[in-house]
N, C-alpha and C positions, 0 to 999 in steps of 0.2 A: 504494500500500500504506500501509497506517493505519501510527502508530509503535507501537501493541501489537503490531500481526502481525509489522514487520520489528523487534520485539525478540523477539519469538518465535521467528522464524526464526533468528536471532544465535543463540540458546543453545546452550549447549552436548549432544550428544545422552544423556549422561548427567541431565543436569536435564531434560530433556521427558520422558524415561525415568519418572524418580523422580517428577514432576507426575502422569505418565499413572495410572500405579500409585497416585497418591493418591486420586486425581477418582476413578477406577474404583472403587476401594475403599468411597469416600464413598458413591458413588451405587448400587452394590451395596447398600451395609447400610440404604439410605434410597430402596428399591425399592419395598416395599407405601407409598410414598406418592408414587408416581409413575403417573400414568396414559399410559396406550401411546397409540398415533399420532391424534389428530383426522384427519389428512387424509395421501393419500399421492400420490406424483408418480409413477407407476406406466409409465412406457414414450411413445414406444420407443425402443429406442436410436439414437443419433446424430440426436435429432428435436428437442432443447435442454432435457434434461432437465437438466443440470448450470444451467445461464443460467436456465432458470425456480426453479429450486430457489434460486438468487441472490435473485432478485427478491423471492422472497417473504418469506424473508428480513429483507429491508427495511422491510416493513412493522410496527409496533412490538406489533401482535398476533399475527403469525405467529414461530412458534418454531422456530429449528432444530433438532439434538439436542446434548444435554446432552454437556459444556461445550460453551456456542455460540461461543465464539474460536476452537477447534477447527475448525470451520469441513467439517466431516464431513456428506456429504449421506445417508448410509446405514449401516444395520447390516448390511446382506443376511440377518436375519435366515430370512426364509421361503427363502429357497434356502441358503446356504455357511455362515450359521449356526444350519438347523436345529436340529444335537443340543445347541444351546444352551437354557439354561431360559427359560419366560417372564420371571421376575425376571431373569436378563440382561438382557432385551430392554426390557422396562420401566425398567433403569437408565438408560436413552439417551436419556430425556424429562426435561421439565422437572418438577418437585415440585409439587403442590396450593398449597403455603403461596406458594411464587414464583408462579404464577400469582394466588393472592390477591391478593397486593400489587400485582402487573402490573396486573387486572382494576380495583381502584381507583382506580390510576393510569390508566388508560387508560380507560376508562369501559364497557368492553367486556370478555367472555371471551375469555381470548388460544389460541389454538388452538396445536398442534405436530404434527408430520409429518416424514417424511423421502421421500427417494425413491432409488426403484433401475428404471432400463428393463428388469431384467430379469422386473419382478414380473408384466408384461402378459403377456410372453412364455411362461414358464415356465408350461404350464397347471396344474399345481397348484395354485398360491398363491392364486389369488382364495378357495377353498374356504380354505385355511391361515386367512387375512384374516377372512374373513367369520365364523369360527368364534369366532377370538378376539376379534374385534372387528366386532361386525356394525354399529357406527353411523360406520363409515369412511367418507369420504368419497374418490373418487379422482379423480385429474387423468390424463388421456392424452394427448399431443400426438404429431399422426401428422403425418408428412414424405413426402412426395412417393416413393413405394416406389424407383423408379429413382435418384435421387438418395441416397437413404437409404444403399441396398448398396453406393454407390461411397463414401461418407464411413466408411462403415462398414467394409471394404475397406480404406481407407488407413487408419483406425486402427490395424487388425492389423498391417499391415504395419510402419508408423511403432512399434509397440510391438514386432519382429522376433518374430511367430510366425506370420506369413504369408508361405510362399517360394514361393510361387506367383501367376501375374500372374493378371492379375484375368479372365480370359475363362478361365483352367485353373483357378482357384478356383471359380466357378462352375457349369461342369463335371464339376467333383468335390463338390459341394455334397450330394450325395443319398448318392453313397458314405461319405463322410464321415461323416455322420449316422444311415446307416442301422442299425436297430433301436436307438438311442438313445433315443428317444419311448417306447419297448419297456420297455428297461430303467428309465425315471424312474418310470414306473406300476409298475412291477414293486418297486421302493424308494423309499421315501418320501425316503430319506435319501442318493441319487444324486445328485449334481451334474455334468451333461454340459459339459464345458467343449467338446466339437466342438458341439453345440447349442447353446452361448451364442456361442461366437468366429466360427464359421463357415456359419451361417445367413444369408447373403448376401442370397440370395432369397425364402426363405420364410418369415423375422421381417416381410418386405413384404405378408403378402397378412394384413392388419388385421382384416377381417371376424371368421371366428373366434374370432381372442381378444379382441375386445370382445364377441363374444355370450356365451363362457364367462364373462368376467366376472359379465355381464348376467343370467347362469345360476343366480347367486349372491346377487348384490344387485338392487337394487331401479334404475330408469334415473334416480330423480332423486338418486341417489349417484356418478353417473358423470360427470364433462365429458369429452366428447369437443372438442378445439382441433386447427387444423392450424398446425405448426411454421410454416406460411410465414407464416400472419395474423401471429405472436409477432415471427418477425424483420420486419414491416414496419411496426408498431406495437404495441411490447412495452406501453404504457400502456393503449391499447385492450383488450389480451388480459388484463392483470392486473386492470383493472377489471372485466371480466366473470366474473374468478376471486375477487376479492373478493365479489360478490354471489351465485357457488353457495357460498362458506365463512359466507356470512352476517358477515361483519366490515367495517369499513367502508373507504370511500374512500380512499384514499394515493397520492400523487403519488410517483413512483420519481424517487429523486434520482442514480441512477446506472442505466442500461440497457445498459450493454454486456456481448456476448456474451460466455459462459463455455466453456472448455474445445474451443473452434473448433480443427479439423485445420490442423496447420501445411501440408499440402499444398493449394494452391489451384490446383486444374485442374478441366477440365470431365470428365463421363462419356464415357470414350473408344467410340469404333466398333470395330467395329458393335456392341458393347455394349451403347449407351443402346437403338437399336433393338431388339434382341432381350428387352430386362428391357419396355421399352415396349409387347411385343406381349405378352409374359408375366402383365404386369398388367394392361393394358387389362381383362379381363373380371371381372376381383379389384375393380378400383377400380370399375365402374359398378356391381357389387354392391353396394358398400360406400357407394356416394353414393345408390342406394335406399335403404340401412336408412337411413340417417342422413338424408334429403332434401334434400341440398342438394351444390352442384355443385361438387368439389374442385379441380379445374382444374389437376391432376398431368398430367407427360408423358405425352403417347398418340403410336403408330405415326405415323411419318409430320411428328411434330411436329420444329418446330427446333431445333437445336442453343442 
């Protein structure tokens, strides 16, 4: 931890209070000179959207949101703060005049974004996206679906609103949910928290909600990445995210993982089999549109 952050963290919660309340204030009255998101880190969850959101970060042209010691990956604008205004949402970036100076200094236009897993999922929001900002660019990184639902799983639960083990969570996965989907189209202004927490299995089957995306925007707006390439060489993956943002080269001076589940165990049985045979027909769809071969668990495979 740098010594601004653990003096940050020292203060007292009365002073971060009275900071928050200032920055917001600022950046509220100096919103029509702020421009909303260049690029956004869009899903899915438990697939390193926190750890890439780090990364990029890093880079001296990429922006996080405004104040960036803050260290905030998201507004959740298009979903939990909908009935907020655009000028709210536009406060969360950085100002034209600071990217001038940035852009001189660095020889480049410095880009900003934020990211939430929930934006892929939620099918609304690409349309949200697209409306207010059609020259977005998005970042997806998809995780191995069986995998994904157990990490995803022990989030809930490590956060205690999961009392249920993981083959009865799954089980109940459809009850839980159901007409949810219903009600979100039915209100713009609905936030399903059984459809964000407890989508175990069916935040997995990808296809979908990259073609809704796709619905929307245009394919050379989208990267589709698989979480596993990132965790095997994060350098490799941010370079090839540096040249769909169009900014240049940077070598990452720190790549370690962000926001990793304290619990480290494998997919229990016969669970990984049954999510295995589940997705099997999900993921070879999914490796036609896209062509090329994910190499995600399938029936049969090993522990």
């Amino acid at each position: 931890m740098s010594m601004l952050a653990e003096r940050r963290e020292a203060a007292p919660r009365w002073m971060k209070d009275v900071a928050n309340l200032t920055t917001r204030g600022y950046a509220l009255s100096t919103a029509a000179a702020r421009p909303g998101p260049d690029f956004l880190v869009i899903g899915t969850k438990r697939g390193g959207t926190t750890s890439l959101y780090n990364y990029l970060q890093q880079h001296p042209s990429l922006l996080g949101l405004f104040p960036q010691p803050r260290g905030r990956k998201s507004t959740d604008h298009f979903f939990a703060s909908g009935q907020r205004s655009e000028r709210w949402y536009r406060s969360h970036f950085h100002a034209e005049a600071y990217r001038a100076r940035l852009a001189r200094r660095q020889g480049e236009q410095p880009l900003g974004g934020e990211a939430s897993p929930y934006y892929l999922w939620d099918p609304r929001i690409a349309r949200r996206v697209q409306a207010a900002y059609p020259q977005v660019k998005a970042i997806a990184l998809l995780r191995d679906p069986v995998e994904r639902a157990w990490s995803h799983y022990q989030e809930r639960t490590e956060n205690g609103v999961e009392p249920l083990g993981f083959a009865e969570a799954l089980a109940a996965e459809d009850a839980r949910t159901a007409g949810e989907l219903e009600r979100m189209t039915a209100d713009p202004t609905y936030h399903s928290t059984a459809h964000d927490w407890y989508t175990y299995r069916a935040r997995g089957v990808y296809l979908p909600q990259l073609r809704n995306w796709l619905s929307v925007f245009p394919a050379d707006q989208l990267l589709v990445l698989r979480s596993e390439d990132m965790y095997d060489d994060v350098q490799a993956v941010f370079d090839r995210i540096c040249a769909f943002l169009g900014v240049r080269p940077f070598r990452l001076p720190d790549v370690r993982p962000r926001n990793a589940s304290r619990t480290k165990s494998s997919v229990p049985e016969p669970c990984r089999r049954e999510l295995a045979e589940f997705f099997e027909p999900h993921n070879r769809a999914l490796e036609e549109f896209l062509g090329r071969d994910l190499g995600w668990t399938t029936p049969g495979s090993p522990r």
